[in-house]
PDB file of N, CA, C and O in Angstrom, chain B, residues numbered from 101:
ATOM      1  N   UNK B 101     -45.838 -40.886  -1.948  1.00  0.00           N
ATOM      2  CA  UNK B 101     -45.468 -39.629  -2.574  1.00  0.00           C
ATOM      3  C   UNK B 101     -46.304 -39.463  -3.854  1.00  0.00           C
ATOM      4  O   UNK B 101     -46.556 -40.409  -4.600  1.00  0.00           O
ATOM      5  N   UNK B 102     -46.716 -38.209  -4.060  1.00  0.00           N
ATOM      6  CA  UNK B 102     -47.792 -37.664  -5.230  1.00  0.00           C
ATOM      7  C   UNK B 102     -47.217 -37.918  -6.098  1.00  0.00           C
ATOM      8  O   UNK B 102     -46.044 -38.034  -5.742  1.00  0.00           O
ATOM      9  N   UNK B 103     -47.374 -38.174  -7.582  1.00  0.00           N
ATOM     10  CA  UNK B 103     -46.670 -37.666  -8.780  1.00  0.00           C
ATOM     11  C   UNK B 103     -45.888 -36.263  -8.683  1.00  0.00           C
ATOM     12  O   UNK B 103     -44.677 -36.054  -8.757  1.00  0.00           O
ATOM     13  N   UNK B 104     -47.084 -35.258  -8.473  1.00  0.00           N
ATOM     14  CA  UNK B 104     -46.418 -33.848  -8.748  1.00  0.00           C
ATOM     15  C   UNK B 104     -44.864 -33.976  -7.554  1.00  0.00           C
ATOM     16  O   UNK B 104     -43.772 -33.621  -7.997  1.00  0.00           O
ATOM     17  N   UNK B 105     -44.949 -34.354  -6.515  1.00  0.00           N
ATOM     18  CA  UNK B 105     -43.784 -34.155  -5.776  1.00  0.00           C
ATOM     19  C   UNK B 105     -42.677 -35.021  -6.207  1.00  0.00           C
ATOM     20  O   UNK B 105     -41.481 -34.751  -6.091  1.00  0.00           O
ATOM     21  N   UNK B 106     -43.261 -36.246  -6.793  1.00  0.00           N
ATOM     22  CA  UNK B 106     -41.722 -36.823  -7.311  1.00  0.00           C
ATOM     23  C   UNK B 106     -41.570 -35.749  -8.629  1.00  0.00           C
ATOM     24  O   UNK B 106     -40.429 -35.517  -9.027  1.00  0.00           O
ATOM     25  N   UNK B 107     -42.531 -35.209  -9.186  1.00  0.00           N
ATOM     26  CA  UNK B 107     -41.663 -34.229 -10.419  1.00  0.00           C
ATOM     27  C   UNK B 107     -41.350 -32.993 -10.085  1.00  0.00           C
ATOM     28  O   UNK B 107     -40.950 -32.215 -10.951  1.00  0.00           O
ATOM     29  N   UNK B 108     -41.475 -32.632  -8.837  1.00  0.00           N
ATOM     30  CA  UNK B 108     -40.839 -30.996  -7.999  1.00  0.00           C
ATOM     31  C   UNK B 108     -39.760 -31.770  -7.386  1.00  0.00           C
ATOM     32  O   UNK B 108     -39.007 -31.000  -6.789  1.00  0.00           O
ATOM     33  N   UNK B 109     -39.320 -33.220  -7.282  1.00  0.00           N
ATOM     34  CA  UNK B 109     -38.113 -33.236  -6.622  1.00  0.00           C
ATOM     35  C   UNK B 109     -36.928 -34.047  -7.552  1.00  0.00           C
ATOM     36  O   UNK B 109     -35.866 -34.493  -7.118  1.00  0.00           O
ATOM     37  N   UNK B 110     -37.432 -34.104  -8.980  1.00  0.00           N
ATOM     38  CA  UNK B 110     -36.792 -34.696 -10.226  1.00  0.00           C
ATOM     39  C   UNK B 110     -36.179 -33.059 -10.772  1.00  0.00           C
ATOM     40  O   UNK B 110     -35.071 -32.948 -11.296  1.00  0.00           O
ATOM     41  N   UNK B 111     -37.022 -31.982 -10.560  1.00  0.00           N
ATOM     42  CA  UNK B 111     -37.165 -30.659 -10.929  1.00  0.00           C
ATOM     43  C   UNK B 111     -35.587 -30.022  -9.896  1.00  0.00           C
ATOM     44  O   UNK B 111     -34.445 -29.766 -10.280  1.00  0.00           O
ATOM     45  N   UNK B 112     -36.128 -29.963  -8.722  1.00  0.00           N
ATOM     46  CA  UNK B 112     -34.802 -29.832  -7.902  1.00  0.00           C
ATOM     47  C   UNK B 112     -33.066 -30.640  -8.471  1.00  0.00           C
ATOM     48  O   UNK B 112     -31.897 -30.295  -8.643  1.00  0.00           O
ATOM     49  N   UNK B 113     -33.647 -31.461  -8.540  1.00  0.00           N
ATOM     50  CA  UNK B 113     -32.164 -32.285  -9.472  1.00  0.00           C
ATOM     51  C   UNK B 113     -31.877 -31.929 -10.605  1.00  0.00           C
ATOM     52  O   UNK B 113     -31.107 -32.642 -11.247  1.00  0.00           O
ATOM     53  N   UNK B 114     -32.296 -30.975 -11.067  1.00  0.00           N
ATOM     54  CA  UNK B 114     -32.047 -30.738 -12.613  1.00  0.00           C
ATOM     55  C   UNK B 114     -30.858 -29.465 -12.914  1.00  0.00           C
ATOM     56  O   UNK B 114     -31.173 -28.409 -12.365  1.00  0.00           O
ATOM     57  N   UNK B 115     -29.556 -29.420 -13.697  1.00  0.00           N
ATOM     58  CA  UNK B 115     -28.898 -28.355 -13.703  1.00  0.00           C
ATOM     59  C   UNK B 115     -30.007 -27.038 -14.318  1.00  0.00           C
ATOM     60  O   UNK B 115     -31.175 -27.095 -14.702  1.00  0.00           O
ATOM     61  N   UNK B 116     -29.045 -25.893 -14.201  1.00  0.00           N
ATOM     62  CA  UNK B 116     -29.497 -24.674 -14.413  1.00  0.00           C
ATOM     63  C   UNK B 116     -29.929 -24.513 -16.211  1.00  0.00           C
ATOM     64  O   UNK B 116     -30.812 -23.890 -16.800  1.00  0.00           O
ATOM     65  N   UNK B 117     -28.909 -25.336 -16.621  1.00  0.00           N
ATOM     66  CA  UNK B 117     -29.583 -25.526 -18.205  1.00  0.00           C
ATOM     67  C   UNK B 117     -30.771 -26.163 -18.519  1.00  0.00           C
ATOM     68  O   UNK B 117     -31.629 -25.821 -19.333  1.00  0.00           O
ATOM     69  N   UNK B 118     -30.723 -27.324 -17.637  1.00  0.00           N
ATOM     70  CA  UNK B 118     -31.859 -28.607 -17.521  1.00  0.00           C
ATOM     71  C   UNK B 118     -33.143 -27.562 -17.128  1.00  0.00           C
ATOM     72  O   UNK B 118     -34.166 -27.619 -17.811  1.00  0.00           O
ATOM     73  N   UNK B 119     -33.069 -26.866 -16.302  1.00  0.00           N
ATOM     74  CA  UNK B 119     -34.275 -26.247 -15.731  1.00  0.00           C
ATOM     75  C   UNK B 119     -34.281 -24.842 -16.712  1.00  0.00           C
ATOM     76  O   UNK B 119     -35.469 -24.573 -16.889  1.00  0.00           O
ATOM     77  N   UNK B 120     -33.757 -24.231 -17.143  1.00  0.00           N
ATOM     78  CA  UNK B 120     -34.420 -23.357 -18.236  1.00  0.00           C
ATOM     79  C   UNK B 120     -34.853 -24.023 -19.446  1.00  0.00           C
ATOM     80  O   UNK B 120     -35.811 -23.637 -20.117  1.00  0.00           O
ATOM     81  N   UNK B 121     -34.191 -24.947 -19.693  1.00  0.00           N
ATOM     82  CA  UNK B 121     -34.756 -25.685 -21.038  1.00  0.00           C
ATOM     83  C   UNK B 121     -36.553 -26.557 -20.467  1.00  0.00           C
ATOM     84  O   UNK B 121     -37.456 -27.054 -21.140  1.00  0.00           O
ATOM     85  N   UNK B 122     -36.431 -26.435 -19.458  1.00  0.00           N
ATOM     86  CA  UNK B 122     -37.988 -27.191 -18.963  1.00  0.00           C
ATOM     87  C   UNK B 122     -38.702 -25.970 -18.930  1.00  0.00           C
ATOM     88  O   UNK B 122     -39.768 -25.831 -19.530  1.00  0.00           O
ATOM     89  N   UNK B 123     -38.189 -25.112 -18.286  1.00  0.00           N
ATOM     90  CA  UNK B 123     -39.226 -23.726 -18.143  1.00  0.00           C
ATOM     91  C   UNK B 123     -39.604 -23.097 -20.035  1.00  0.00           C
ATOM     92  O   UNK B 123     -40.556 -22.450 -20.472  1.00  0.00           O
ATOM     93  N   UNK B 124     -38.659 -23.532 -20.564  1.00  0.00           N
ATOM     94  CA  UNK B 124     -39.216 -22.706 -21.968  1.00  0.00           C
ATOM     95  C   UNK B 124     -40.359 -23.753 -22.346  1.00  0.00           C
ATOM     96  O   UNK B 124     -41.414 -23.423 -22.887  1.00  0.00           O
ATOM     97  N   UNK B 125     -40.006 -25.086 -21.984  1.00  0.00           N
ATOM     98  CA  UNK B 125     -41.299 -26.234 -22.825  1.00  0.00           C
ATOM     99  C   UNK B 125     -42.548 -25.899 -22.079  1.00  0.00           C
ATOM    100  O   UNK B 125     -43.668 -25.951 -22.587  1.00  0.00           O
ATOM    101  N   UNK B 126     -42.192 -25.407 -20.323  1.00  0.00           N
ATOM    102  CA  UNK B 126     -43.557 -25.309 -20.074  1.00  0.00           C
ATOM    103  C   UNK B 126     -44.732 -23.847 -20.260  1.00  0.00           C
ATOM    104  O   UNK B 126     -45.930 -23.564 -20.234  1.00  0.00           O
ATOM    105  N   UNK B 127     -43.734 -23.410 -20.402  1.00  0.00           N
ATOM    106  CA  UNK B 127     -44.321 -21.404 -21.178  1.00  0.00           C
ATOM    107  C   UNK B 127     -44.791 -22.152 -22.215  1.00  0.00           C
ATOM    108  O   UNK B 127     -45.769 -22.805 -21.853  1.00  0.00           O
ATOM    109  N   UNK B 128     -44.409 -22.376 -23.693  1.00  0.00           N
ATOM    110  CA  UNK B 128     -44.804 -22.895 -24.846  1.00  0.00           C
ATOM    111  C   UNK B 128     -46.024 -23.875 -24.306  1.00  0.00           C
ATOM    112  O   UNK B 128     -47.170 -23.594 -24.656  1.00  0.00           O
ATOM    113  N   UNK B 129     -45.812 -24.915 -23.538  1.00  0.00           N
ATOM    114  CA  UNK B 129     -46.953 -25.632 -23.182  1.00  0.00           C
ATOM    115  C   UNK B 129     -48.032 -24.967 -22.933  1.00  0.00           C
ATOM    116  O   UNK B 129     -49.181 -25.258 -23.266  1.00  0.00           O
ATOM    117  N   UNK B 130     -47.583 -23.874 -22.218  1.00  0.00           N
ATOM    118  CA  UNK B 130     -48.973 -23.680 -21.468  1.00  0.00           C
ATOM    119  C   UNK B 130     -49.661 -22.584 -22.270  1.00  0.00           C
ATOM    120  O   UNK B 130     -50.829 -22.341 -21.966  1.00  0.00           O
ATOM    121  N   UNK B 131     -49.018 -21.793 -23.387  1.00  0.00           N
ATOM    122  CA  UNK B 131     -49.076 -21.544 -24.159  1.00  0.00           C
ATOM    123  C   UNK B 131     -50.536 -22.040 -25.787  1.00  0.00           C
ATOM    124  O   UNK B 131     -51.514 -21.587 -26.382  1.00  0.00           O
ATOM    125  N   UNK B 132     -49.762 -23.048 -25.723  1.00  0.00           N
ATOM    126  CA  UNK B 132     -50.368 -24.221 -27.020  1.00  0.00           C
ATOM    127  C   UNK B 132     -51.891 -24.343 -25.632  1.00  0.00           C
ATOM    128  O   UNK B 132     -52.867 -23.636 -25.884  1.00  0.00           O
ATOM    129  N   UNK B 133     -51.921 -24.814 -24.923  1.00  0.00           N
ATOM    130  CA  UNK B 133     -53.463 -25.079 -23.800  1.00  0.00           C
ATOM    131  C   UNK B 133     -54.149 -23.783 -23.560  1.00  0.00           C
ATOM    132  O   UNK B 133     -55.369 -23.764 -23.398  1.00  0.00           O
ATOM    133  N   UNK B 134     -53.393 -22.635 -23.528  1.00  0.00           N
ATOM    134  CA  UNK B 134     -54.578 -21.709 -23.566  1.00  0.00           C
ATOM    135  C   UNK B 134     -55.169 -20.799 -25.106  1.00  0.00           C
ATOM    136  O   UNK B 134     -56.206 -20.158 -25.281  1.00  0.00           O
ATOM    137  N   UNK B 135     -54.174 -21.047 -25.908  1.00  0.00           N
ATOM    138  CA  UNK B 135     -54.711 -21.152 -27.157  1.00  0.00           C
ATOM    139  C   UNK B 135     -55.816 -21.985 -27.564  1.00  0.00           C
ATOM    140  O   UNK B 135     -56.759 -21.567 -28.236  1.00  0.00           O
ATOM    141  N   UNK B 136     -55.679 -23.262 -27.115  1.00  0.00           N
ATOM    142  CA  UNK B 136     -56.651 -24.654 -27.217  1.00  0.00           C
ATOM    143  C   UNK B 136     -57.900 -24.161 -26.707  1.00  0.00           C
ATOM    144  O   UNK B 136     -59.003 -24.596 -27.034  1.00  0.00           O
ATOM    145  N   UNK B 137     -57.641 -23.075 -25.752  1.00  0.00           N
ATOM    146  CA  UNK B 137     -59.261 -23.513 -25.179  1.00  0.00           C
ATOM    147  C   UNK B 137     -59.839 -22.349 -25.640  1.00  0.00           C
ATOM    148  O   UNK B 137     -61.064 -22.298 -25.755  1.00  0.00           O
ATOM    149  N   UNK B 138     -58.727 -20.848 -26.087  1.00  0.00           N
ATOM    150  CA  UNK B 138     -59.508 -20.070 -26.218  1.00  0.00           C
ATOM    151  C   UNK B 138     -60.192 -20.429 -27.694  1.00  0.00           C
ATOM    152  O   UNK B 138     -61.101 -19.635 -27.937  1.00  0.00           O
ATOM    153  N   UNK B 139     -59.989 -21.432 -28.757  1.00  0.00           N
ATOM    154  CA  UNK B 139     -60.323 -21.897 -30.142  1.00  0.00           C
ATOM    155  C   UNK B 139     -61.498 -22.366 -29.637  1.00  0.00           C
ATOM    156  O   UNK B 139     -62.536 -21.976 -30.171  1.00  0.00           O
ATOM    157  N   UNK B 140     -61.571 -23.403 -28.377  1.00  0.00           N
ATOM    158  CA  UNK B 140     -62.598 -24.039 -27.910  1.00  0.00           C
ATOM    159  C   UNK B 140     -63.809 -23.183 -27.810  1.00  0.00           C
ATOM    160  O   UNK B 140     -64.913 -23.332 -28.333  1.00  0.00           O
ATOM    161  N   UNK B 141     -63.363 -22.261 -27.029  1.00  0.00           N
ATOM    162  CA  UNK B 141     -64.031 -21.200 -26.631  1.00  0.00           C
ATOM    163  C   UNK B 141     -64.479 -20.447 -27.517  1.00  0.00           C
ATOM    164  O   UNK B 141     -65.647 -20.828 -27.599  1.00  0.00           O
ATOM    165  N   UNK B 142     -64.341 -19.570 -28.298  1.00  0.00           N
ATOM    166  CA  UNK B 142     -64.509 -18.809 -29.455  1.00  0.00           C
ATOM    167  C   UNK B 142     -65.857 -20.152 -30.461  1.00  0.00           C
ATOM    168  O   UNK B 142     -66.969 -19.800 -30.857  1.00  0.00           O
ATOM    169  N   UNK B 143     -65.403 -21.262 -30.587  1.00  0.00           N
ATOM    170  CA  UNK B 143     -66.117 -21.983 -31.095  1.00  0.00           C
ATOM    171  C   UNK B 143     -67.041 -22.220 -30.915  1.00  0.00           C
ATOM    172  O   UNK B 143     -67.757 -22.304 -31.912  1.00  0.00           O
ATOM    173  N   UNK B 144     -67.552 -22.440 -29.826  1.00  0.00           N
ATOM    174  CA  UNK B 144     -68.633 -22.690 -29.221  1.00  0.00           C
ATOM    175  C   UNK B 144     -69.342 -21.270 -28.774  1.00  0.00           C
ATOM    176  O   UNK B 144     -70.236 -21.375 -27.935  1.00  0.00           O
ATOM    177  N   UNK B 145     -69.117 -20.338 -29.118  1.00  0.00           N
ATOM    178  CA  UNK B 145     -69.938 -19.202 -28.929  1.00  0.00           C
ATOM    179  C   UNK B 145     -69.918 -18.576 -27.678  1.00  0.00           C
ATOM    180  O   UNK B 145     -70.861 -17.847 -27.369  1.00  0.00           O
ATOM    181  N   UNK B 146     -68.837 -18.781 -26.796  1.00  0.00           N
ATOM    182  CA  UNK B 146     -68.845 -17.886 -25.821  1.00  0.00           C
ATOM    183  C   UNK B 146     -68.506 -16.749 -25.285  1.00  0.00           C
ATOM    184  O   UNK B 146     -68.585 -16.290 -24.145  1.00  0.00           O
ATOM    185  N   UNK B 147     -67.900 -16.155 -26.831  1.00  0.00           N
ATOM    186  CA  UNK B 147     -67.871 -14.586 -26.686  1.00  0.00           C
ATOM    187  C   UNK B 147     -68.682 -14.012 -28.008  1.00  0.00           C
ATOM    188  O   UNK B 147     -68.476 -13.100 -28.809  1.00  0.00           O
ATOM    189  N   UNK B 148     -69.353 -14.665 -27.890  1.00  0.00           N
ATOM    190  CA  UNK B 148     -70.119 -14.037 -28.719  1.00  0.00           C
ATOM    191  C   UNK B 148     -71.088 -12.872 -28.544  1.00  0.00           C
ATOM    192  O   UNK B 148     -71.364 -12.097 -29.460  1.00  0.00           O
ATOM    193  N   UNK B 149     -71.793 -12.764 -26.795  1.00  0.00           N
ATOM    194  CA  UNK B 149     -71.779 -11.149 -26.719  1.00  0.00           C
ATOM    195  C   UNK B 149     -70.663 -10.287 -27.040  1.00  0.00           C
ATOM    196  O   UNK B 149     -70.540  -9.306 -27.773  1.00  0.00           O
ATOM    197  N   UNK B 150     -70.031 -10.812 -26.424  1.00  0.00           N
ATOM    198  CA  UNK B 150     -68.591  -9.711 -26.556  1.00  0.00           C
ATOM    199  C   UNK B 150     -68.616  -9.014 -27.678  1.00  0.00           C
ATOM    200  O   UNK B 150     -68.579  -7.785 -27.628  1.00  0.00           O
ATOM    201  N   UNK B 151     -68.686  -9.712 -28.912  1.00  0.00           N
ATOM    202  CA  UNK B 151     -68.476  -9.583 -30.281  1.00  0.00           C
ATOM    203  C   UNK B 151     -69.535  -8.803 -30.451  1.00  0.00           C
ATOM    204  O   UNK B 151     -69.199  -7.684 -30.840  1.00  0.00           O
ATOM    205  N   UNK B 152     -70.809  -8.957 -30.301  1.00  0.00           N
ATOM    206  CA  UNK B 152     -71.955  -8.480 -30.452  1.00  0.00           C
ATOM    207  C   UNK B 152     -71.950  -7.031 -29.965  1.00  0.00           C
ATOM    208  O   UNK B 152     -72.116  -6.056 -30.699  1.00  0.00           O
ATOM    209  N   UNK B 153     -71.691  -6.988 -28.322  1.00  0.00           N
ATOM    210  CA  UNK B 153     -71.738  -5.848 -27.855  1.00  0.00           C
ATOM    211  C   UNK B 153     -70.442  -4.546 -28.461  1.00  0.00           C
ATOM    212  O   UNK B 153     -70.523  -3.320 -28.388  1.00  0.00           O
ATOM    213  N   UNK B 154     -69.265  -5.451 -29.067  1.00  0.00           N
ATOM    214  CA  UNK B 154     -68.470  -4.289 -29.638  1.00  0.00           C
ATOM    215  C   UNK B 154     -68.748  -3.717 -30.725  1.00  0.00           C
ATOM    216  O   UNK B 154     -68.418  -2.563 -31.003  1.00  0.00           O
ATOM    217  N   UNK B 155     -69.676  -4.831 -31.771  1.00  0.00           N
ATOM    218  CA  UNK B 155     -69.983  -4.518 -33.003  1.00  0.00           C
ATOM    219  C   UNK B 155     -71.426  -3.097 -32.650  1.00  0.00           C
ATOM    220  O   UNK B 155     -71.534  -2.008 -33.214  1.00  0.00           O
ATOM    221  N   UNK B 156     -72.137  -3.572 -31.769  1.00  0.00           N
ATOM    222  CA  UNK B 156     -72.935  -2.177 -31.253  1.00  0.00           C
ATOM    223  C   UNK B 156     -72.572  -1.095 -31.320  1.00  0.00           C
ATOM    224  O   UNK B 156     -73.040  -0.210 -32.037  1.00  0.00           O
ATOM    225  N   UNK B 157     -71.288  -0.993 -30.244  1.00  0.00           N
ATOM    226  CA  UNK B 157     -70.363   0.270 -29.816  1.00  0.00           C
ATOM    227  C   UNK B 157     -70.128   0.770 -31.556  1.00  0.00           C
ATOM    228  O   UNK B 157     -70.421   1.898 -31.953  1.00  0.00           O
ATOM    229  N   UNK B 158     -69.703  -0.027 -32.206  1.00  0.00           N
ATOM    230  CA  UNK B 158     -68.544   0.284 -32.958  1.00  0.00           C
ATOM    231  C   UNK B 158     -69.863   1.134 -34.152  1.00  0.00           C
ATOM    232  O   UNK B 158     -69.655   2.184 -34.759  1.00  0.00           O
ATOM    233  N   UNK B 159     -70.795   0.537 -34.192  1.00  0.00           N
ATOM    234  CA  UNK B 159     -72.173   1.097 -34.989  1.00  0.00           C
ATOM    235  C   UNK B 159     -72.631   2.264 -34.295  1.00  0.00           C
ATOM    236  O   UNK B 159     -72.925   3.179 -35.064  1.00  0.00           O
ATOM    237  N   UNK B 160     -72.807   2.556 -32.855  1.00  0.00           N
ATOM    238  CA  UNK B 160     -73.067   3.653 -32.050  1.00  0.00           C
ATOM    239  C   UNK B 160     -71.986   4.527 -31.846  1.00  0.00           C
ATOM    240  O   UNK B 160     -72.179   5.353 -30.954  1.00  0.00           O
ATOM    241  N   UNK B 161     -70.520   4.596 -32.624  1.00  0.00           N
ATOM    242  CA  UNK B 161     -69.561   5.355 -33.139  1.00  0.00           C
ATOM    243  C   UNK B 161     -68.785   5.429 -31.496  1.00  0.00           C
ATOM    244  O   UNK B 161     -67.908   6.284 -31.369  1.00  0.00           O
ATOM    245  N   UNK B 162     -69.048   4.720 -30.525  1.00  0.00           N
ATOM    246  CA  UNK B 162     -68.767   4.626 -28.958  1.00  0.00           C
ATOM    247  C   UNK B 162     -67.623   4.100 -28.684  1.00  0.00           C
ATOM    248  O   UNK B 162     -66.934   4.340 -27.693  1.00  0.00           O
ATOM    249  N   UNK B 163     -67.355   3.247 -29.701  1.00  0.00           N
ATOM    250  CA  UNK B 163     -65.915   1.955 -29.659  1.00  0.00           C
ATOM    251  C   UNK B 163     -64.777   2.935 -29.538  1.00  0.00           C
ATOM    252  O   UNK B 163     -64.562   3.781 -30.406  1.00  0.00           O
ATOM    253  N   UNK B 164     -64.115   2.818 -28.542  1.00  0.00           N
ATOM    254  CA  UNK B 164     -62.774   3.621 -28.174  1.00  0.00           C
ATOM    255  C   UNK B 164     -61.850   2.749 -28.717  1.00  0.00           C
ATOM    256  O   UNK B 164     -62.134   1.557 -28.605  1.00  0.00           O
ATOM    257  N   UNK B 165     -60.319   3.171 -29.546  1.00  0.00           N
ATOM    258  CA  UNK B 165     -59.750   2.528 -29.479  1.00  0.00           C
ATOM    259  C   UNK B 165     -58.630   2.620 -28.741  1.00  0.00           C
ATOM    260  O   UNK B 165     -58.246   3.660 -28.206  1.00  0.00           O
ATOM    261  N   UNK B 166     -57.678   0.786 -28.648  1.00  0.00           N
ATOM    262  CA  UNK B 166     -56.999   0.318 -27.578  1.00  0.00           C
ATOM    263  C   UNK B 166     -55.809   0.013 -27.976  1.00  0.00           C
ATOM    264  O   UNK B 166     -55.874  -0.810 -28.889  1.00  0.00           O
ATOM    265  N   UNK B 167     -54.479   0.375 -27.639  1.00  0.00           N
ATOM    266  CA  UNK B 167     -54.376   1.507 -26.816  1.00  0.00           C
ATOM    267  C   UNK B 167     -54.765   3.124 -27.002  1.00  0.00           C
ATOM    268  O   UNK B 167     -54.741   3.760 -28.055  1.00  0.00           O
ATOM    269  N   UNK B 168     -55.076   3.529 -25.867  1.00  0.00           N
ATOM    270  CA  UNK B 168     -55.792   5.284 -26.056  1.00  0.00           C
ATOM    271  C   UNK B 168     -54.701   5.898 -27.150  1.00  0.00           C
ATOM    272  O   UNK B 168     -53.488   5.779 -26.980  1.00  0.00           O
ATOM    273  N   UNK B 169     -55.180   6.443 -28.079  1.00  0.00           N
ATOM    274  CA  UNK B 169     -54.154   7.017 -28.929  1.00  0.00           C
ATOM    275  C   UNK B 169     -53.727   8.040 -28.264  1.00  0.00           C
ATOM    276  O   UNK B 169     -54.714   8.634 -27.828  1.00  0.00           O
ATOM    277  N   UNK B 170     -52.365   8.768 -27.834  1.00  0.00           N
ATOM    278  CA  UNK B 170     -52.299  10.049 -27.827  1.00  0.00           C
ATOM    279  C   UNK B 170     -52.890  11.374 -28.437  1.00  0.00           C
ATOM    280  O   UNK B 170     -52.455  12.468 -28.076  1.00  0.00           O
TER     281      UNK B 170
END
């Protein structure tokens, strides 16, 4: 038996409190990891067109803003 299946069948055994209190750690978890990578990310320069190409728009008076204002 895998790890993951002994922890989907530790998961099954768990009361209804037990299992919302796991579901909030793993939102927050997964949370804190995609924060992590987008820091990673941002760091290392990989939106840095992005940045580039909005700062263009935003100089070529083109930059719409989000959400569409009424």
């Amino acid at each position: 038996m895998s790890r993951v299946e002994e922890i989907e069948q530790a998961i099954d055994g768990l009361s209804a409190e037990e299992f919302r209190s796991l579901a909030e750690w793993m939102r927050e978890r997964d949370q804190e990891l995609w924060d992590r990578q987008m820091d990673e990310d941002s760091a290392s320069g990989k939106f840095d067109a992005l940045f580039d190409e909005a700062e263009a728009k935003s100089r070529a008076g083109v930059l719409k803003a989000w959400p569409p204002r009424p």
